[in-house]
C-alpha positions in Angstrom: 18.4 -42.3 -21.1 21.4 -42.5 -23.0 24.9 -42.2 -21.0 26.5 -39.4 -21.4 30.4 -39.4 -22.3 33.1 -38.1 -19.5 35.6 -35.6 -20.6 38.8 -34.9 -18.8 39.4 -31.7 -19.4 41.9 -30.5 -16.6 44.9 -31.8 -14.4 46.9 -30.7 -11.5 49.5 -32.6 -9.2 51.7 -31.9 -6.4 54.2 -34.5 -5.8 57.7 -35.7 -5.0 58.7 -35.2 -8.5 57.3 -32.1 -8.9 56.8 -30.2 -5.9 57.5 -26.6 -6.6 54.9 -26.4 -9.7 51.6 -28.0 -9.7 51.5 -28.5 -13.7 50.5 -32.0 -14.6 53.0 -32.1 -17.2 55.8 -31.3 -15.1 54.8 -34.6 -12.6 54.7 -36.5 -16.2 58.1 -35.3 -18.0 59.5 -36.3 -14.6 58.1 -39.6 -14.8 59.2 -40.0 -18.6 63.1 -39.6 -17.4 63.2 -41.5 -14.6 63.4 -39.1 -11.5 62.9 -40.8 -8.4 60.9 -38.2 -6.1 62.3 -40.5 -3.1 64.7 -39.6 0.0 65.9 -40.4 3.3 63.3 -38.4 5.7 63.0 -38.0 9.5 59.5 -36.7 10.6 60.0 -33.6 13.1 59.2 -33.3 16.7 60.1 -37.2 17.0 60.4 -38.8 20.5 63.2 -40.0 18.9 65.7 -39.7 16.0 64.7 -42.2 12.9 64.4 -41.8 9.5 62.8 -44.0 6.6 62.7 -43.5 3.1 59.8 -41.3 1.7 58.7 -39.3 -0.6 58.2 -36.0 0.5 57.0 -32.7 -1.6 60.5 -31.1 -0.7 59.6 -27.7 -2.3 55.9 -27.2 -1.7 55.4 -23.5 0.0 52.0 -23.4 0.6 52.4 -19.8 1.5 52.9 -19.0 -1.7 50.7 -21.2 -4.1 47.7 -20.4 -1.9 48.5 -16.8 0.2 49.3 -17.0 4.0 46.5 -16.6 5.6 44.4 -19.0 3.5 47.5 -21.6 3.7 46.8 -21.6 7.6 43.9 -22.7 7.7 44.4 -25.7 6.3 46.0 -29.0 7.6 48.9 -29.9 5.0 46.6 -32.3 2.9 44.1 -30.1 2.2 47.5 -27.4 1.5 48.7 -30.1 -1.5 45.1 -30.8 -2.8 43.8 -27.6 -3.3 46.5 -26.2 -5.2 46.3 -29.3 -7.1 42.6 -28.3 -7.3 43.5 -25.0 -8.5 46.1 -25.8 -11.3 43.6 -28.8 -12.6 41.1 -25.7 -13.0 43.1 -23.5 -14.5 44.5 -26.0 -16.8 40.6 -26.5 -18.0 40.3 -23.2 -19.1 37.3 -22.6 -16.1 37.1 -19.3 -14.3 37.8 -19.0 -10.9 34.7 -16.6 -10.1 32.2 -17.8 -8.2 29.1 -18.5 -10.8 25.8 -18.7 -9.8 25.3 -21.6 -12.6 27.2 -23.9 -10.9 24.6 -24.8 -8.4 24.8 -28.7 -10.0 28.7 -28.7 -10.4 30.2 -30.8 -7.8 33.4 -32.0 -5.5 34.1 -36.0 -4.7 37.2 -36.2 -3.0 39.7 -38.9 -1.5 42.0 -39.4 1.3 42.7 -41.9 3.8 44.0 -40.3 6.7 43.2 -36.4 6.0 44.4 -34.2 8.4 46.9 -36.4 10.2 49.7 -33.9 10.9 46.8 -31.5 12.6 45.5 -34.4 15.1 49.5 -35.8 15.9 49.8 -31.7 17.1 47.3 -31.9 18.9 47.9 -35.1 20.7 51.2 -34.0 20.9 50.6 -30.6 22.5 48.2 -32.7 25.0 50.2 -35.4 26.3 53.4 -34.2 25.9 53.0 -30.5 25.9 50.3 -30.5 28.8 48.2 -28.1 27.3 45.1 -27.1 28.3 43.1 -25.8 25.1 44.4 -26.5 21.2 44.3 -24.2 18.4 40.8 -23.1 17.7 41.1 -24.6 13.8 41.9 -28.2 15.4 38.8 -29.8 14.5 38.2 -27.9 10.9 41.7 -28.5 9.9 41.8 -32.3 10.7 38.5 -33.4 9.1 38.7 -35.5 6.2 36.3 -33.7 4.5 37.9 -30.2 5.2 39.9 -30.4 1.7 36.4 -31.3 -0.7 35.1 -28.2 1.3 37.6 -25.9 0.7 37.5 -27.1 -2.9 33.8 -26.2 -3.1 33.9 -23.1 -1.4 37.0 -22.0 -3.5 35.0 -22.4 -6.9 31.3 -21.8 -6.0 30.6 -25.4 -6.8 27.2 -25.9 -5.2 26.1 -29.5 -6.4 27.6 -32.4 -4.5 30.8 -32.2 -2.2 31.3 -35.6 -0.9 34.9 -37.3 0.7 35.5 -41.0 0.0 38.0 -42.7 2.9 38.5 -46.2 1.0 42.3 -46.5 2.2 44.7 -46.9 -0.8 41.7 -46.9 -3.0 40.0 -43.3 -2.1 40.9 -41.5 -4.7 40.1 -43.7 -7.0 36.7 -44.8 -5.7 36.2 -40.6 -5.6 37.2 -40.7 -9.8 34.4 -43.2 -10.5 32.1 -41.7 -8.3 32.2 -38.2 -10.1 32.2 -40.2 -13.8 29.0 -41.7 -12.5 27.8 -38.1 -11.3 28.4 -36.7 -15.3 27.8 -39.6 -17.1 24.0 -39.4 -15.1 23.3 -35.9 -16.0 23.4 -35.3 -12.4 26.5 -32.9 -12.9 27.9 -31.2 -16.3 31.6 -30.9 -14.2 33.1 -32.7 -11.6 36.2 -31.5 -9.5 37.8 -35.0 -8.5 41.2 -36.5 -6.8 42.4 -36.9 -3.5 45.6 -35.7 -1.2 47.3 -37.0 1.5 50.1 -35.8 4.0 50.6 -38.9 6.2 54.4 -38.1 6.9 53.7 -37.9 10.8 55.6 -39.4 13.6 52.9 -41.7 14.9 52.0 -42.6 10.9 54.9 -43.9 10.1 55.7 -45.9 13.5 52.2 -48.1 12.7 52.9 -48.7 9.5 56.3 -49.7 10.7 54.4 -52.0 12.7 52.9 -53.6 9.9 56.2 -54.4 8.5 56.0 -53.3 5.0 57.6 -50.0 4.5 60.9 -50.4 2.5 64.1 -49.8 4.5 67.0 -47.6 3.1 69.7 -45.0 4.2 70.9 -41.8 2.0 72.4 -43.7 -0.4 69.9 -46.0 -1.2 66.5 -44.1 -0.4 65.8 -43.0 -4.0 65.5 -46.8 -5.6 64.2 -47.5 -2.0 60.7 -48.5 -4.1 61.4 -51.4 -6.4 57.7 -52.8 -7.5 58.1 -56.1 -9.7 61.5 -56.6 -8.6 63.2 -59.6 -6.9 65.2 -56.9 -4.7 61.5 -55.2 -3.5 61.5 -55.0 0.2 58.5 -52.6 0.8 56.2 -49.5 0.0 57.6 -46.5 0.7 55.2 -43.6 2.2 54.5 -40.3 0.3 52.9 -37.1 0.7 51.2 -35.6 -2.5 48.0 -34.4 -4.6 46.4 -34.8 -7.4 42.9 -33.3 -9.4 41.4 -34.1 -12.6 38.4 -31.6 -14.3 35.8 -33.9 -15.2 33.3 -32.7 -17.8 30.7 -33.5 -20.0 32.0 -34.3 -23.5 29.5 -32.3 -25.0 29.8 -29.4 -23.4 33.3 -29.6 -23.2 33.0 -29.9 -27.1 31.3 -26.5 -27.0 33.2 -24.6 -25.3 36.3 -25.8 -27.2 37.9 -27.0 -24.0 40.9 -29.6 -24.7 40.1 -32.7 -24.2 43.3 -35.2 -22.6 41.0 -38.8 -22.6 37.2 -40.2 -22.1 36.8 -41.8 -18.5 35.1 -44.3 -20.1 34.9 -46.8 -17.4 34.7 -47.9 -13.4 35.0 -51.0 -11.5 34.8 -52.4 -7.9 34.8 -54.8 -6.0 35.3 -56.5 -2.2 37.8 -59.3 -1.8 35.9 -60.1 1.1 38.6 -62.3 2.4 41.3 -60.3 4.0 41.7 -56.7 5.9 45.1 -57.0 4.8 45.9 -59.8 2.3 45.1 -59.3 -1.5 43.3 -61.9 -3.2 43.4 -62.7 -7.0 39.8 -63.0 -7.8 38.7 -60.3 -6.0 41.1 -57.3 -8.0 40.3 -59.7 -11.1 36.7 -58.5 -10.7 37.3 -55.1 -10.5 40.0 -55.4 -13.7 36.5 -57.3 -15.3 33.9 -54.4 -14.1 36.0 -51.9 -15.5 36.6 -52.8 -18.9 33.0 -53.8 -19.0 31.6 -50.6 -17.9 33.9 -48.9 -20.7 33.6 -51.5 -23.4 36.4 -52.6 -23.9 37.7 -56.1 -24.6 41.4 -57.0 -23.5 42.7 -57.1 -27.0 41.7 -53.1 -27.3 44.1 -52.5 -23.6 47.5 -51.0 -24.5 48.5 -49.7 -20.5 48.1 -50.2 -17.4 49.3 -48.2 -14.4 50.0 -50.8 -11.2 49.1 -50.7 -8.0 52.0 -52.2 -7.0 53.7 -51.0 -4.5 56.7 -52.8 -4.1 55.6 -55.7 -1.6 56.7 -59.2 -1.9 53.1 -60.5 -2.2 51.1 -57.7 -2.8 52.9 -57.1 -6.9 52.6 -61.0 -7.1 49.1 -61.6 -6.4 47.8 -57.7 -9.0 50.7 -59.7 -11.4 48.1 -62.8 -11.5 45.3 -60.9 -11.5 46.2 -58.9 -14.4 47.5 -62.1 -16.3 43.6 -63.9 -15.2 41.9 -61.2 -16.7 43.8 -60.1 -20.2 45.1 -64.0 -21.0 46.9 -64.5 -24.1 47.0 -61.0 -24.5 49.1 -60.0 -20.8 52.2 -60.0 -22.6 51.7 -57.2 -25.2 49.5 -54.9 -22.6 52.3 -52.5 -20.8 52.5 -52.5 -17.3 54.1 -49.7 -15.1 54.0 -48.9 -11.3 55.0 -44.7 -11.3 54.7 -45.6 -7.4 58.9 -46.3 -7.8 59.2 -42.8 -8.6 56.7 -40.9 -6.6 56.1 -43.3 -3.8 53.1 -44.3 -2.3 50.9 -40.8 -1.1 47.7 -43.9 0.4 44.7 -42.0 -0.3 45.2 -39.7 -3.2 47.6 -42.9 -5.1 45.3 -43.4 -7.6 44.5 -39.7 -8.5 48.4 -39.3 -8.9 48.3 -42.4 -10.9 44.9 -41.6 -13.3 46.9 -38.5 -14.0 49.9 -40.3 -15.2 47.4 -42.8 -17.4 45.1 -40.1 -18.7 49.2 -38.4 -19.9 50.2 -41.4 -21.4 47.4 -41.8 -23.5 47.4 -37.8 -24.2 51.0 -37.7 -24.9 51.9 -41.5 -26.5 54.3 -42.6 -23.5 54.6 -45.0 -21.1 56.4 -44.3 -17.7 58.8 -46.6 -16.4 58.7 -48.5 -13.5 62.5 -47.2 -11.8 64.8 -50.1 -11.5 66.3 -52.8 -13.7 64.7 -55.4 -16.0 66.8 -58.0 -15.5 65.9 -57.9 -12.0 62.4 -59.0 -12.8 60.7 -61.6 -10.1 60.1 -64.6 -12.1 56.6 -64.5 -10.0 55.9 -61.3 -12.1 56.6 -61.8 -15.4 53.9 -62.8 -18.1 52.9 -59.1 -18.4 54.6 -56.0 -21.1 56.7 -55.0 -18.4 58.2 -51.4 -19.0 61.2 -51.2 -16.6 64.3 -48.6 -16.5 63.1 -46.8 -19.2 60.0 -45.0 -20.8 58.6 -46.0 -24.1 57.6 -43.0 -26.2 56.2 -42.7 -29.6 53.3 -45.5 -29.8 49.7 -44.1 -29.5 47.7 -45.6 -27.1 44.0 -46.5 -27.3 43.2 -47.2 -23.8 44.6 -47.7 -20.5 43.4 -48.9 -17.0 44.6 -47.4 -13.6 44.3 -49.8 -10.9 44.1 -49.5 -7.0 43.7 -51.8 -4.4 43.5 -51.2 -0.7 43.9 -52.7 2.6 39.9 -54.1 3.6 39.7 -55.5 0.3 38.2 -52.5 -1.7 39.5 -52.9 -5.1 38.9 -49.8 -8.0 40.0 -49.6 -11.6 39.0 -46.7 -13.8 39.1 -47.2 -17.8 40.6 -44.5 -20.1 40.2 -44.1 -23.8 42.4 -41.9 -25.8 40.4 -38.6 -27.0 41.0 -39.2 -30.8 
């Protein structure tokens, strides 16, 4: 049976650059000038007083995009990705009414911690608080699969709902899955992203732990990401959202719906070497399965959006990985990490991050990495960096949007432009 082709027809994103309005253009303009999303933050009900940078979805009111007594129901990630959900919808042109039609259209969602915030309250209200009995929600609200449900229930999508927990990589992992889904015939449309809220207390003490989160006070919080550079001393955490409509091109075709870019192609693979250490080989297979599956040789690459999140090893080792895989053609393929301006929201990363590649083939621009080019690590260079400022006005042909996650799972989806 011949494959079919994957349209993406819709886009929504809530992040630190665009908090107040879930349009995915918004999130891209903000990328295109250079707005770091990125401030000093200090999680409430603390123990005690501390704050690290973050990036934090300052002027979300759930309330509002989603009605009060919908809004409290949910745990704060499934709050960001369902009105991510909603504007990707809306931006496809689909109705919100449930259909009975849609008994094949389907959900695949990521996240890596879902509800986090709802599980520290409850602890919280438990050891601290001495309570005997939680709210009755608790359990609902906290389940990593309570934001795909919501999504299904929301639309009448009666086909698959699934949730993908892959780490850094879930959202990601979640995007290929879906592509697989439509390109099989098994669904004509596909709902797919992933949100995260990990900006709890307990959260951000273990990954403290770990000793990779940048450090930073007020003045210095905003360029507190700095992937690439010499200066890079850390990820920073984020909160956010992000959904892409994925449709059959054909159908999509017919109903006139506007087409941003082809998904055209997914890899994976397992480092099998490291919970916590990335390995070379292992992301150069996934970079290999990718551009494989979508058929496309290096010299037909134009962007790609990094993983990198602004460790000292972690930009190196994707850096060599990148430079393994494209050869004598890394250093006219563009490379950008948006998580300098966003930060990094773990599970729904790469859904933010397909959204900003699927934009920059749509609208001929390439987001900047934030921070300045001649502070370049010689260990990274070899690739088209684009630092300190976007480059506009050059179509695109295709793009790749990597992720790679602590436990070794690597994904990289492939993008063609729609022309």
């Amino acid at each position: 049976m011949t494959a079919r082709r994957v349209a993406v027809t819709g886009l929504g994103v809530v992040s630190p650059v665009n908090p107040g309005d879930a349009a995915a253009g918004t999130f891209f303009d903000a990328l295109l000038a250079g707005r770091s999303g990125l401030r000093l933050y200090a999680p409430p009900a603390s123990p005690r007083p501390f704050a690290v940078p973050a990036g934090v979805c300052a002027g979300f009111d759930a309330d509002a995009a989603l009605g009060k007594p919908r809004a409290g129901t949910m745990d704060r990630y499934s709050q960001l990705g369902v009105t991510a959900g909603l504007a990707a919808w809306r931006d496809a042109g689909l109705a919100e009414a449930r259909d009975a039609g849609r008994d094949d259209w389907g959900v695949a969602w990521g996240t890596s911690l879902g509800g986090a915030l709802t599980f520290e309250r409850g602890y919280r209200d438990t050891y601290v608080g001495g309570r005997d009995r939680l709210a009755p929600l608790t359990v609902v609200q906290a389940m990593t699969n309570a934001c795909a449900s919501h999504l299904a229930l929301g639309f009448g999508l009666g086909g698959a709902c699934s949730t993908y927990s892959v780490a850094c990589s879930s959202a990601a992992i979640a995007i290929g899955e879906a592509m697989r889904r439509v390109r099989s015939g098994a669904a004509p449309v596909m709902l797919a992203g992933g949100s995260d809220a990990p900006l709890a207390f307990g959260v951000i003490r273990a990954w403290q732990a770990l000793q990779v989160l940048a450090p930073g006070d007020e003045a210095s919080a905003p360029q507190a990401c700095r992937p690439f550079q010499s200066a890079r001393a850390g990820l920073v955490l984020a909160e956010g959202a992000a959904a892409l409509v994925l449709e059959d091109w054909e159908r999509a075709e017919r109903r006139g719906a506007r087409i941003y870019a082809e998904l055209a192609g997914f890899g994976e693979s397992c480092d099998r070497s490291s919970l916590v250490r990335p390995d070379r080989d292992g992301q150069a297979r996934a970079l290999r399965a990718a551009l494989a599956d979508a058929r496309l040789a290096p010299a037909g690459l134009d962007y790609v959006n990094a993983h990198a999140t602004g460790t000292r090893e972690g930009d190196a080792v994707e850096v060599a990985a990148l430079a393994a895989v494209l050869g004598e053609h890394a250093p006219r393929v563009a490379v950008s990490s948006t998580k300098s301006a966003h930060g990094h929201p773990l599970g729904a990363a790469g859904a933010l991050e397909a959204v900003a590649t699927v934009l920059a083939l749509h609208r001929a621009g390439i987001p900047p990495t934030l921070g300045d080019p001649a502070g370049l690590d010689p260990d990274c260079t070899g690739l088209g960096h684009v630092i300190g400022s976007a480059r506009t006005g050059r179509p695109l042909r295709a793009a790749l949007s990597n992720s790679f996650a602590f436990g070794g799972s690597n994904a990289v989806l492939a993008f063609r432009a729609a022309a």
